[in-house]
N, C-alpha and C positions, 0 to 999 in steps of 0.2 A: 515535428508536431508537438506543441505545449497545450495540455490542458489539467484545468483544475479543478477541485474537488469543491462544496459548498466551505464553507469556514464552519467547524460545529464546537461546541460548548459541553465540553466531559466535567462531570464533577470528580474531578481526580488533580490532585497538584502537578504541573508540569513534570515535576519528578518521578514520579508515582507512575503517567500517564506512557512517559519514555522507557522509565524501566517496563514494562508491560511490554510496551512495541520492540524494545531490545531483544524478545524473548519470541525466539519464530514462530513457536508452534502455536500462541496466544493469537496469531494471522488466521487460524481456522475457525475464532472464534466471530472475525470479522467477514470471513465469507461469503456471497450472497449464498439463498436457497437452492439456486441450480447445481451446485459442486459436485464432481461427477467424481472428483481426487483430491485430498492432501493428504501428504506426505512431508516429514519432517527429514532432510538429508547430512545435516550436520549441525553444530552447535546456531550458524551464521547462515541457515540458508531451508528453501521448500520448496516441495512441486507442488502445484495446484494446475487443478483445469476441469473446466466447465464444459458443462452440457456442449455439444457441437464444436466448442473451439479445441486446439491444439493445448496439451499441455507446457504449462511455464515452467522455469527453477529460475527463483528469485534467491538472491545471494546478499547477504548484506555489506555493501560498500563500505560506508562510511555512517560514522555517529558522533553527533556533537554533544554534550547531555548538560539543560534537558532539552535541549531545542530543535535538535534536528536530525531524523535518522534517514539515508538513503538508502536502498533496494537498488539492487542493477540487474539485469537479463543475464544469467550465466551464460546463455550463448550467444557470439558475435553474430548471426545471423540476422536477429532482431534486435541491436542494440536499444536499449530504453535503460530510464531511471523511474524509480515511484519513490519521491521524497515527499516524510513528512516533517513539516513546520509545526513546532507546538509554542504556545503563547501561553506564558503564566497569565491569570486571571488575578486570582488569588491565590492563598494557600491550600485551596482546596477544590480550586475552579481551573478549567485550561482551555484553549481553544487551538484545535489541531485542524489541516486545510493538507491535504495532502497534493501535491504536484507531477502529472507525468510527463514526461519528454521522451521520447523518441525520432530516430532516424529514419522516415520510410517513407519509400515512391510513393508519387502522388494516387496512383490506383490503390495501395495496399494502406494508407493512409485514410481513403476514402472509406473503406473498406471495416477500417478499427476505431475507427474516432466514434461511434455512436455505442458501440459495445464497451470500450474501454472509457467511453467518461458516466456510462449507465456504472461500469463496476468499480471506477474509483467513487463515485457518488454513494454506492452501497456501500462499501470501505468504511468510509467516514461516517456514515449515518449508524455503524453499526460498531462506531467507538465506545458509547454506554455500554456495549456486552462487556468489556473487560474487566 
């Protein structure tokens, strides 16, 4: 299952915008309203979890800088990634679009695609907090 986030417009320079999302615990900033948890677990990594759903531990994969950070599922249970793509504007302008992929039956697919592209949509809507 691939889905994607709006494309949004930070005024932040791509540089700027990455060092910030390099920085886990700067992810509670982006949060929606409903957050029931976070927790910051290491330098590269967090729990969160909302109102009804199951707690996550997002781990950070990989970074390309300033363009590209991935998040992965610390557990093999629910394999998924939440990568974000950041696009210099300008020097002081960026545009980040964040992307999730996951591995999951078509029931439990059904099941997350409406909650998971409401909360990568809040993600990104709520890249100006940084």
């Amino acid at each position: 299952m691939n889905l994607e986030s709006p494309k949004v417009t930070v005024q932040k320079s791509a540089q700027d915008l990455f060092d910030q999302l390099t920085d886990v615990k700067n992810f509670e900033k982006l949060m929606p309203d409903n957050i029931a948890k976070f927790e910051v677990t290491g330098e590269d990594a967090f729990i969160f979890g909302l109102k009804g759903m199951p707690e996550i531990k997002l781990k950070m994969k990989d970074k390309v800088a300033p363009n590209k950070i991935v998040l992965g599922a610390a557990s093999d249970k629910l394999p998924f990634t939440l990568t974000s793509k950041i696009d210099s504007i300008s020097d002081s302008e960026s545009a980040v679009q964040l992307f999730f992929e996951g591995e999951f039956n078509a029931m439990m697919a059904m099941m997350v695609k409406g909650p998971i592209s409401k909360f990568i949509e809040t993600l990104a809507n709520n890249m100006n907090k940084l």
